[in-house]
C-alpha positions in Angstrom: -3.6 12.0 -8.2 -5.8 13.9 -6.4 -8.3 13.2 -3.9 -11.5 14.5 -2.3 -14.7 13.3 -0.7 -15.8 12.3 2.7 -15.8 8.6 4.3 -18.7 7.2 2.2 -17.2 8.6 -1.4 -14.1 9.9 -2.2 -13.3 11.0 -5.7 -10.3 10.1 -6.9 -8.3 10.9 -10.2 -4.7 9.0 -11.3 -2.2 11.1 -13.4 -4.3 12.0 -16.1 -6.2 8.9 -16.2 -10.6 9.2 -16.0 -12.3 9.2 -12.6 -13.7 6.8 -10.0 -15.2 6.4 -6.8 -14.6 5.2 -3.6 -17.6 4.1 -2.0 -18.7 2.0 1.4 -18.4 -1.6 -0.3 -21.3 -2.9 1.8 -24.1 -1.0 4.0 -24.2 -4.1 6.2 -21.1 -3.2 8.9 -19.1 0.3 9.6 -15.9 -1.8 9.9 -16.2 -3.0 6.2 -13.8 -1.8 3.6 -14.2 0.9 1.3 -14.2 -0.1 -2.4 -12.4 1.7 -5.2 -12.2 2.2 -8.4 -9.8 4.6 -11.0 -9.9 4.2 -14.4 -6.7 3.8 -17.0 -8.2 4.3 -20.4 -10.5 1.4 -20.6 -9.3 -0.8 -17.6 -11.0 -0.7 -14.1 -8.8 -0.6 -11.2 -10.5 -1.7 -7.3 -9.7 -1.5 -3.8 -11.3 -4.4 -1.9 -10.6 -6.2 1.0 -8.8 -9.2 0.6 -10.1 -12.7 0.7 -8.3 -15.7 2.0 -7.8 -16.9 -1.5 -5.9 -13.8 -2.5 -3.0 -14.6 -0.3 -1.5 -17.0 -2.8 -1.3 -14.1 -5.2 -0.5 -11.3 -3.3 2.7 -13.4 -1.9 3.6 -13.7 -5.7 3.5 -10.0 -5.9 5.5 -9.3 -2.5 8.4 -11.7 -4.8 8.3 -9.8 -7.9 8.1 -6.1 -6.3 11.0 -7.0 -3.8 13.2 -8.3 -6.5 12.2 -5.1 -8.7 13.0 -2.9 -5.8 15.2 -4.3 -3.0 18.3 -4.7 -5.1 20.1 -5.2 -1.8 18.7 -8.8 -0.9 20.1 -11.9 -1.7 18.2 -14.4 -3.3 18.3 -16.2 0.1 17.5 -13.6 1.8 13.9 -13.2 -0.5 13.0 -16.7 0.6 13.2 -16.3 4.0 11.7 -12.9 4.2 8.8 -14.6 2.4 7.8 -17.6 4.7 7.6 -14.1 7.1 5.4 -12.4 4.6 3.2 -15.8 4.3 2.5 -16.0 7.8 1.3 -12.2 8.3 -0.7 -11.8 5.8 -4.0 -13.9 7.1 -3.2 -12.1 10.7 -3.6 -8.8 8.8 -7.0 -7.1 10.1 -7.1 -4.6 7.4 -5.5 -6.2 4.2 -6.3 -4.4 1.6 -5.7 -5.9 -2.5 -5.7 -3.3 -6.1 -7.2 -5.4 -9.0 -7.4 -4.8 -12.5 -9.2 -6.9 -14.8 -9.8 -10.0 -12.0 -5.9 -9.4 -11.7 -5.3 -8.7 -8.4 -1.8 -6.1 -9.3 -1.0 -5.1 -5.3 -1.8 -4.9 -1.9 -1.7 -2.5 1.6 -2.2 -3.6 5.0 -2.6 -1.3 7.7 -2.7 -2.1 11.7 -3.3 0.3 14.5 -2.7 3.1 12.2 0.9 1.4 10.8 1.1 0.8 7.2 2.8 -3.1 7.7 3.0 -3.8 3.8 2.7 -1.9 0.6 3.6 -4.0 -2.5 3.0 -3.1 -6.3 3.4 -6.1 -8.5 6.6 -4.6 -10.5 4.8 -4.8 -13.9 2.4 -2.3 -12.6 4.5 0.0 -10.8 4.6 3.7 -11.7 0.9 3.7 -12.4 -0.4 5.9 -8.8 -1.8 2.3 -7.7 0.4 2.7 -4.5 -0.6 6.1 -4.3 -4.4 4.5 -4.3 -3.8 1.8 -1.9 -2.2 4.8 0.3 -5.3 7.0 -0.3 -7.8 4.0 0.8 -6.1 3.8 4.2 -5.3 7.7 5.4 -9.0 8.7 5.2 -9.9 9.2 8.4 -6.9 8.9 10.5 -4.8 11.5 12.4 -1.6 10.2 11.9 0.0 7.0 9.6 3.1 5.6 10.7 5.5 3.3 8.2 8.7 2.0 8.4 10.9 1.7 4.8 14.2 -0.4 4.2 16.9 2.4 4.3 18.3 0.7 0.8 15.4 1.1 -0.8 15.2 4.8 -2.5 12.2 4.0 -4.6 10.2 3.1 -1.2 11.8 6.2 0.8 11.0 8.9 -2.2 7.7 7.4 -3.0 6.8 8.1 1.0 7.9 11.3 0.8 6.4 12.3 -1.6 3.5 12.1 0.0 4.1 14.4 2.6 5.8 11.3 5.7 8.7 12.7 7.6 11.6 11.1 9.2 11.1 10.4 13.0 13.5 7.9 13.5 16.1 4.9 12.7 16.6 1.1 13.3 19.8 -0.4 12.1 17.6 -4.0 12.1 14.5 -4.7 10.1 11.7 -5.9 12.8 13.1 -9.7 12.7 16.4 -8.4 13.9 17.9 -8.9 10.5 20.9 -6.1 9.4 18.4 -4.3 7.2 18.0 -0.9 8.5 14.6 0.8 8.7 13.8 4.5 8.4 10.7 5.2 10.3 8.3 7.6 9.0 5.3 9.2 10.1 2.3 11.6 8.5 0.8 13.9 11.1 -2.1 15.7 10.3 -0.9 19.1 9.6 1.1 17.2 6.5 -2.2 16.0 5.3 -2.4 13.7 2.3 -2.7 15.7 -0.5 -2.1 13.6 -3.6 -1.0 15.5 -7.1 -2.9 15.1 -10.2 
């Protein structure tokens, strides 16, 4: 993928796929969500900002891409981590949702320049939709910060692949549970460059 553009567009193209735009959904507010779209053959994929009546389905994607990708949870474990999941999402201020075809197929939520969640339903991973949600949040910062279950390798070389670094290490995930977390961070001399 590779992007370009300023704040009001950005042109983006996915792995071979046609082109799209990013574009200022609404004129109406500055703090309004950038819209998306990249094209797969003849289905549309968006970036908007999430609704209240997304929730529902983006916790249904949280379940499958955790059971696709964190192999190291208990079944248990899933169900507890996702009444967690269910009660952040509404307090996210900047929730962001990737649909395709009125299917919403993942999500990115970003606070004070800290990517909290980035979730691929697992039937669409592999596609550069992460590496889209990624690219709708960067834009226009200095620095992203993330932290990624140590035990999940498809989290830690998707992240750095995009240029975050190591800066530190948590043996608990931020609920104290004994899920280490590698914390990453993207300072602007890495710059986001995304691959075609």
């Amino acid at each position: 993928m590779f992007v370009t553009g300023t704040l009001c567009e950005v042109h983006i193209s996915i792995r071979g796929c046609s082109t799209g735009y990013f574009r200022d959904q609404e004129a109406l507010a500055p703090e309004l969500l950038r819209a998306s779209a990249a094209y797969y053959g003849d289905a549309m994929i968006s970036i908007r900002a999430a609704i209240d009546t997304d929730y529902s389905a983006l916790l249904e994607i949280w379940r499958r891409s955790v059971e696709a990708t964190h192999e190291f949870l208990t079944p248990a474990d899933v169900d507890a981590i996702e009444q967690d999941v269910a009660t952040y999402l509404p307090q996210m201020s900047d929730l962001r949702v990737a649909e395709e075809g009125g299917q919403l197929i993942g999500f990115i939520a970003i606070e004070n320049d800290t990517v909290e969640m980035l979730f691929v339903d697992a039937l669409a991973q592999g596609r550069g939709i992460g590496s889209a949600l990624l690219a709708s949040v960067v834009t226009g910062r200095e620095s992203i910060r993330v932290d990624v279950n140590e035990q999940n390798p498809s989290g830690r070389n998707f992240y750095a692949a995009k240029g975050f670094t190591e800066i530190g290490r948590s043996e608990t995930d931020g609920e104290g549970r004994a899920f280490p977390l590698l914390h990453l961070h993207l300072a602007p001399a890495q710059a986001y460059q995304p691959q075609s």
